[in-house]
N, CA, C and O atoms as a GROMACS GRO file, in nm:
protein
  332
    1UNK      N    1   1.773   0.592  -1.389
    1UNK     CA    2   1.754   0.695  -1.288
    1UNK      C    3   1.606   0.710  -1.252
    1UNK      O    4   1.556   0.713  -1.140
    2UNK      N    5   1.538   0.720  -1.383
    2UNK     CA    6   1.381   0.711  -1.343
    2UNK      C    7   1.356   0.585  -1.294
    2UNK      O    8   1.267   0.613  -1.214
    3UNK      N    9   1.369   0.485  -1.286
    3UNK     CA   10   1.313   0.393  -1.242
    3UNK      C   11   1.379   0.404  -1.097
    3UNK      O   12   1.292   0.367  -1.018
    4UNK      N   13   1.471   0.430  -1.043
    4UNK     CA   14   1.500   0.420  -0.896
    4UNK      C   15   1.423   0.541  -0.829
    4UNK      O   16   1.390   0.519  -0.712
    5UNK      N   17   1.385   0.672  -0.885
    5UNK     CA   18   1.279   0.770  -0.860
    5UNK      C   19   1.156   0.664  -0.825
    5UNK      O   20   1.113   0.652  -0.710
    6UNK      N   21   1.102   0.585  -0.944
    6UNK     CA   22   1.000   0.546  -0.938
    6UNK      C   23   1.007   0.445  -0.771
    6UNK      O   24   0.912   0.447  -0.693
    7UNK      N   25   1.124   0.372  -0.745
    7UNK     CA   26   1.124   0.281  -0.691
    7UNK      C   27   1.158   0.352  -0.542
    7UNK      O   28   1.132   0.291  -0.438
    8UNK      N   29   1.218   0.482  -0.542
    8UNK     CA   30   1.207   0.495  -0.378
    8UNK      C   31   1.086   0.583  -0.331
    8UNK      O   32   1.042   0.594  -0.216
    9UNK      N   33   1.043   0.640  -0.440
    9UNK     CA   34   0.866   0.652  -0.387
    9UNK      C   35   0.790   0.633  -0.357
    9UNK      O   36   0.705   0.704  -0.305
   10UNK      N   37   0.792   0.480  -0.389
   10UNK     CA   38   0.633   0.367  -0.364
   10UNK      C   39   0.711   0.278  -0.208
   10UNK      O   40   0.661   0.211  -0.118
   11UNK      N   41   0.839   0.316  -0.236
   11UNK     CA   42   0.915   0.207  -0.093
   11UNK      C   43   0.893   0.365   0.032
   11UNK      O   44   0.826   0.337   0.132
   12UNK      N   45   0.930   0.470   0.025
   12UNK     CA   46   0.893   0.587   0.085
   12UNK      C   47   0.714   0.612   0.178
   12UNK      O   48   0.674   0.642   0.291
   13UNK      N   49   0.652   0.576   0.033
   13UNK     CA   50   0.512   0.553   0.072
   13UNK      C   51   0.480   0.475   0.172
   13UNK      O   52   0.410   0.518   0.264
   14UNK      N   53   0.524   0.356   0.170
   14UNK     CA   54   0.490   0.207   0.244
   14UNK      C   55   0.586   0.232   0.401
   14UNK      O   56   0.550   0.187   0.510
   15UNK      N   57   0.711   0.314   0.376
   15UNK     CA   58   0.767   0.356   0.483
   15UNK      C   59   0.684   0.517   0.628
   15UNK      O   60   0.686   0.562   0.743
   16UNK      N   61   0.634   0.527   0.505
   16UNK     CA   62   0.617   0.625   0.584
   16UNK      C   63   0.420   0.600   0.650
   16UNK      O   64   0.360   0.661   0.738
   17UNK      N   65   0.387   0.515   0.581
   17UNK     CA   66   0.242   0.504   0.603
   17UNK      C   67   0.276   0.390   0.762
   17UNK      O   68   0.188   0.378   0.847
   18UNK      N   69   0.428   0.309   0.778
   18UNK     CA   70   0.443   0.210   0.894
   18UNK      C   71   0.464   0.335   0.982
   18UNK      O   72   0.395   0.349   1.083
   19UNK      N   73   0.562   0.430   0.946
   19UNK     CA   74   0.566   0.520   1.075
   19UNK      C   75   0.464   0.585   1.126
   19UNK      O   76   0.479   0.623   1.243
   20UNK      N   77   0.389   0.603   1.085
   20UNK     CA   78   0.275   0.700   1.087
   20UNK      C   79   0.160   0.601   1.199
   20UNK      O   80   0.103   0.621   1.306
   21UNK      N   81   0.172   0.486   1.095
   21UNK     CA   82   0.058   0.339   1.220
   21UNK      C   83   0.198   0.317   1.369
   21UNK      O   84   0.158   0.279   1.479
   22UNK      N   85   0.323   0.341   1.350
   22UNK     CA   86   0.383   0.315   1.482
   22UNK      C   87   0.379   0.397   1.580
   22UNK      O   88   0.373   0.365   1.699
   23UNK      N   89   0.383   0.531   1.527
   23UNK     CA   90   0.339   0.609   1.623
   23UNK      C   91   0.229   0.714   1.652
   23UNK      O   92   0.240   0.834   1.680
   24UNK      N   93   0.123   0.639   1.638
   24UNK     CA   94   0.008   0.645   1.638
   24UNK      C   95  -0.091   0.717   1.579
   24UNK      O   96  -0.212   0.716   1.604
   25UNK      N   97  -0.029   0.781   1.496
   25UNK     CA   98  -0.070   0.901   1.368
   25UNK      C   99  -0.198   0.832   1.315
   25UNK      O  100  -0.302   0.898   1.328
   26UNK      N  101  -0.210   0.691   1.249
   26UNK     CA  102  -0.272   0.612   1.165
   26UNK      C  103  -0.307   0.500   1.316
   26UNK      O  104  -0.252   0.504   1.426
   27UNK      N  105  -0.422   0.401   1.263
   27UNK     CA  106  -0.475   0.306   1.250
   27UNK      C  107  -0.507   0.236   1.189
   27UNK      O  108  -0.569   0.255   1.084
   28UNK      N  109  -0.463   0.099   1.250
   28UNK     CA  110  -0.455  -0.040   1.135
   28UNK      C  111  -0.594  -0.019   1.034
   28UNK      O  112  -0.564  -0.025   0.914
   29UNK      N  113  -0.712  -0.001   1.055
   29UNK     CA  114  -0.823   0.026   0.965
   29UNK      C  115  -0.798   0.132   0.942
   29UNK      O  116  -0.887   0.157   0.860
   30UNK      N  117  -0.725   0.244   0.954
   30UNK     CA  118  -0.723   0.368   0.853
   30UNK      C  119  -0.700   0.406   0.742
   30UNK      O  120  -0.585   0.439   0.713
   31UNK      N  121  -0.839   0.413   0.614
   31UNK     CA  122  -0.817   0.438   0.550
   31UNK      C  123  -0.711   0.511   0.472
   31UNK      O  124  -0.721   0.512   0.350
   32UNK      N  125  -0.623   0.565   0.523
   32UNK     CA  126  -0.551   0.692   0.483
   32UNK      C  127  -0.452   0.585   0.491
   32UNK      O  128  -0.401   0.583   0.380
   33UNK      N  129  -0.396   0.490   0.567
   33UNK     CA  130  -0.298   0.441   0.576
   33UNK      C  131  -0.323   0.321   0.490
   33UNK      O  132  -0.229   0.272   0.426
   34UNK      N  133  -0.404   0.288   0.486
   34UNK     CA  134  -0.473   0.128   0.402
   34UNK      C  135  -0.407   0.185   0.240
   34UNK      O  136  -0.322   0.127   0.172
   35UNK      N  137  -0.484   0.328   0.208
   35UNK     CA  138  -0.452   0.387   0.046
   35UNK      C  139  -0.334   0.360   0.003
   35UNK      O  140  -0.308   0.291  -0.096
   36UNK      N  141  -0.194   0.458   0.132
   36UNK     CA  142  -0.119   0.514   0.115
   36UNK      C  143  -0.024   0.358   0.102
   36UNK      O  144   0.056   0.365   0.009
   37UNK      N  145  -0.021   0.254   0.159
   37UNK     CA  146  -0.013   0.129   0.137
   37UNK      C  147  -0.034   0.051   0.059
   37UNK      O  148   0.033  -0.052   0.045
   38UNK      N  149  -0.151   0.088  -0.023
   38UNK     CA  150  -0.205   0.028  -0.167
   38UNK      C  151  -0.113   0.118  -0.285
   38UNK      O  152  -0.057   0.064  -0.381
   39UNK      N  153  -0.110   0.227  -0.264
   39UNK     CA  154  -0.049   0.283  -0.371
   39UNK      C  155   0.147   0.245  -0.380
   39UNK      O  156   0.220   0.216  -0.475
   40UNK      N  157   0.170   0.261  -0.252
   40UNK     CA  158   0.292   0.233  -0.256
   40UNK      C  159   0.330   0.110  -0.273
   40UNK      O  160   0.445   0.087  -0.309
   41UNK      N  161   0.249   0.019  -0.251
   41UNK     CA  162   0.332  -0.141  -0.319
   41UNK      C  163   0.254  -0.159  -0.500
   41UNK      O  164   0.297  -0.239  -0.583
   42UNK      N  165   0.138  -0.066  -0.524
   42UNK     CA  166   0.096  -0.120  -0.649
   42UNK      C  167   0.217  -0.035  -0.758
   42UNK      O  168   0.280  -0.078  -0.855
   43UNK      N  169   0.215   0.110  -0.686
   43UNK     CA  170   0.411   0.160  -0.766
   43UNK      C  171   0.513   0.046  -0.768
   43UNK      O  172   0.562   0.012  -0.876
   44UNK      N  173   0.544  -0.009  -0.664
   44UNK     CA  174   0.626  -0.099  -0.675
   44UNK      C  175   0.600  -0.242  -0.724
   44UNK      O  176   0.696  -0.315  -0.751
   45UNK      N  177   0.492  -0.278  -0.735
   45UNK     CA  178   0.446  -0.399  -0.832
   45UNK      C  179   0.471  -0.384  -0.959
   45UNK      O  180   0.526  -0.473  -1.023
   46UNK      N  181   0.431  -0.267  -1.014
   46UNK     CA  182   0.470  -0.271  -1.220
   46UNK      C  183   0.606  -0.211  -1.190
   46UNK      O  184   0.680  -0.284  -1.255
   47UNK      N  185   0.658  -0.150  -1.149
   47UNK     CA  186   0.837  -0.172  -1.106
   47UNK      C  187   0.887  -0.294  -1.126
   47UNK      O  188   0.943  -0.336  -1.228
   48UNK      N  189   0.864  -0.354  -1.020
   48UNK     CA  190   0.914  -0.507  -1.019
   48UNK      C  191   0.853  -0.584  -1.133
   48UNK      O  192   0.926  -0.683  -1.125
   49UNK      N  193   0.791  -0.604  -1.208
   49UNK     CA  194   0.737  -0.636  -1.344
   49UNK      C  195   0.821  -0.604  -1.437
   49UNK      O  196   0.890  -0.690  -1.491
   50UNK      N  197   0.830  -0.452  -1.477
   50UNK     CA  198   0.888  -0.403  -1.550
   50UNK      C  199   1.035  -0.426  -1.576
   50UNK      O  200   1.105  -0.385  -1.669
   51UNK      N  201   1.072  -0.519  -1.446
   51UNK     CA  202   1.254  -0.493  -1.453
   51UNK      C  203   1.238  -0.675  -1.451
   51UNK      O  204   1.337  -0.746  -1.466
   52UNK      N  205   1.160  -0.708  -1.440
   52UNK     CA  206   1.131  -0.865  -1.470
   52UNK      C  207   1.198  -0.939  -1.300
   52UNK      O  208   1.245  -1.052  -1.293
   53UNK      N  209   1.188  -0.847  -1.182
   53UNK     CA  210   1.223  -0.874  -1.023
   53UNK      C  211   1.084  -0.974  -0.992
   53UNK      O  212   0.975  -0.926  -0.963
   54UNK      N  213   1.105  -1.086  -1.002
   54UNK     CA  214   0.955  -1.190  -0.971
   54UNK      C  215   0.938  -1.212  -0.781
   54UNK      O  216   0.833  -1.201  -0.718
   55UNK      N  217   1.030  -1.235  -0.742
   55UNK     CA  218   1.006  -1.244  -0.597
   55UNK      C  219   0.971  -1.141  -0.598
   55UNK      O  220   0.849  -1.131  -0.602
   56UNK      N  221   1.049  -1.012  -0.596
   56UNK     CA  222   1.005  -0.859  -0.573
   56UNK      C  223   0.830  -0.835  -0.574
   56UNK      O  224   0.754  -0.772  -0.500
   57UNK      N  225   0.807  -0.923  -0.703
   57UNK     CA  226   0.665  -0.855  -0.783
   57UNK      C  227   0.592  -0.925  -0.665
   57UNK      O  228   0.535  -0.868  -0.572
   58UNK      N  229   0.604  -1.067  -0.687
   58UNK     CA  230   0.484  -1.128  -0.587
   58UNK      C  231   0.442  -1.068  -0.434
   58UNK      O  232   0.332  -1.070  -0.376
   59UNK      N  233   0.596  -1.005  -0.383
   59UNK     CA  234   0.574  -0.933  -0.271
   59UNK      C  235   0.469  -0.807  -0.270
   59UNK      O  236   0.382  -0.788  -0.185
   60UNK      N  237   0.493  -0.735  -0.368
   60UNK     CA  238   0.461  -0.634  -0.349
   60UNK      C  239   0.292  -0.650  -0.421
   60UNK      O  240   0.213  -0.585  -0.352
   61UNK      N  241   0.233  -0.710  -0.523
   61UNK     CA  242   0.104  -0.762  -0.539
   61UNK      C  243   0.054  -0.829  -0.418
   61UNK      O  244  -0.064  -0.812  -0.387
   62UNK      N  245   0.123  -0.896  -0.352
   62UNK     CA  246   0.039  -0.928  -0.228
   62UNK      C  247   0.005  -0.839  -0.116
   62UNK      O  248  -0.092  -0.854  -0.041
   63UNK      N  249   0.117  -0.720  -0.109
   63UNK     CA  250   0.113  -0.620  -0.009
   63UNK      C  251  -0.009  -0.530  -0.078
   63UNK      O  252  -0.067  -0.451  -0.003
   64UNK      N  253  -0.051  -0.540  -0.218
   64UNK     CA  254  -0.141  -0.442  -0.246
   64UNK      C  255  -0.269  -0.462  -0.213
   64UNK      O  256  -0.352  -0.389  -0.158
   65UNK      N  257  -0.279  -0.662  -0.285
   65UNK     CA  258  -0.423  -0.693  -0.224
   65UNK      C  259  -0.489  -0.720  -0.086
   65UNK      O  260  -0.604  -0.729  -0.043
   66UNK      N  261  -0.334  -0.732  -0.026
   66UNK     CA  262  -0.399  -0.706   0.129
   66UNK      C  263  -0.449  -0.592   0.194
   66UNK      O  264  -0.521  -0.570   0.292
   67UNK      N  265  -0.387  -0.523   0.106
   67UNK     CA  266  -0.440  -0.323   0.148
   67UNK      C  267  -0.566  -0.320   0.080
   67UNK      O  268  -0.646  -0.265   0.155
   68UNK      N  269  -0.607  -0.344   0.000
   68UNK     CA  270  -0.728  -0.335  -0.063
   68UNK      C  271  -0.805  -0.398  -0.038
   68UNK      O  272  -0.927  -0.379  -0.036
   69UNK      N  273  -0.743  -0.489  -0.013
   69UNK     CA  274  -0.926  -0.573   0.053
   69UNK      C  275  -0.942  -0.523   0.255
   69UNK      O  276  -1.047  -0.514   0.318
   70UNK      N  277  -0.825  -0.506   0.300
   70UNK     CA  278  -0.868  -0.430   0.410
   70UNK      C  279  -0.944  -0.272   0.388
   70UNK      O  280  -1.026  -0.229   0.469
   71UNK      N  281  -0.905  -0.206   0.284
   71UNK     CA  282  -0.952  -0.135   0.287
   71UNK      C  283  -1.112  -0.134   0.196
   71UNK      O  284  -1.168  -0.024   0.200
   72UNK      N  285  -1.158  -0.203   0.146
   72UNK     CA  286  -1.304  -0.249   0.085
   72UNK      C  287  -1.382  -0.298   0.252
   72UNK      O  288  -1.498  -0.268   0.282
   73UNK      N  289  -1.309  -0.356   0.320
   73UNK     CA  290  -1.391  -0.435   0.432
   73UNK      C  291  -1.389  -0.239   0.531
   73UNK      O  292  -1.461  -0.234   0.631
   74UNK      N  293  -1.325  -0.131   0.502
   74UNK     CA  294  -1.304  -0.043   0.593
   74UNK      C  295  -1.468   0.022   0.588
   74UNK      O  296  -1.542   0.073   0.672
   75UNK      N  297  -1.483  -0.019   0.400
   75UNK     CA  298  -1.547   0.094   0.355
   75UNK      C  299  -1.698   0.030   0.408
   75UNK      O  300  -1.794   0.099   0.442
   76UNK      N  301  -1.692  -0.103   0.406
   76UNK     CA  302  -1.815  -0.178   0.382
   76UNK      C  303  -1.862  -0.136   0.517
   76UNK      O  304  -1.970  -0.077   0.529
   77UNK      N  305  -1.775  -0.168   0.634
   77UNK     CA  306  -1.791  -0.152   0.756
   77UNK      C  307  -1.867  -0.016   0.832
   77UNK      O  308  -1.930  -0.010   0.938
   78UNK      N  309  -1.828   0.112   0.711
   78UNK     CA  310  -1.844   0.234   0.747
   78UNK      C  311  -2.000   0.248   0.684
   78UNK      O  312  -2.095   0.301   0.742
   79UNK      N  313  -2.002   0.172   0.527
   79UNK     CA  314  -2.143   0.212   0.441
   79UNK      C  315  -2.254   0.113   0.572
   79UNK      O  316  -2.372   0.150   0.569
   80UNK      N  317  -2.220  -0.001   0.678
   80UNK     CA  318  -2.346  -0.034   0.743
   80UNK      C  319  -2.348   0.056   0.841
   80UNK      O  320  -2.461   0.090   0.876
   81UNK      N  321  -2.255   0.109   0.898
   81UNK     CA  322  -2.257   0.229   0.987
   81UNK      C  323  -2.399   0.309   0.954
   81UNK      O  324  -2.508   0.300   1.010
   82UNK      N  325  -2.349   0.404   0.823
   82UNK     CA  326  -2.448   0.504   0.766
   82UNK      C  327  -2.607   0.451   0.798
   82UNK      O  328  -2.696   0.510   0.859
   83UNK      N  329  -2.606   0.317   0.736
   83UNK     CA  330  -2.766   0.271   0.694
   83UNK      C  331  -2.851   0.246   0.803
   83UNK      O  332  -2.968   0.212   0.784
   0.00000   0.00000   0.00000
């Protein structure tokens, strides 16, 4: 039971961070949406680990490091802004 808690939260997250970029709430560089994207597939990465789901896992580790490194390039982009 906990683990399907765990598992429609991080799928919820990732759902709701696409609605939010579809209708125009978010932007593809928006941090807020980049996070909310990182967190919700890295929930669902030790999920899929944990239950030993390997396609699952690889999906969702790749959905994380793509959020994270978009969102490192958001930040970098913003820290030459400042300087």
């Amino acid at each position: 039971m906990l683990t399907q808690l765990i598992q429609i939260s991080g799928s919820l997250m990732i759902l709701i961070a696409f609605l939010l970029l579809q209708t125009n709430k978010f932007s593809v560089d928006s941090w807020k949406y980049l996070i909310i994207n990182f967190i919700g597939a890295s929930v669902l990465a030790v999920n899929a680990f944990i239950e030993q789901q390997w396609g699952f896992l690889l999906l969702e580790v790749v959905w994380a490091l793509v959020s994270i490194t978009a969102l490192g390039k958001v930040f970098l982009r913003r820290k030459k802004q400042i300087v």
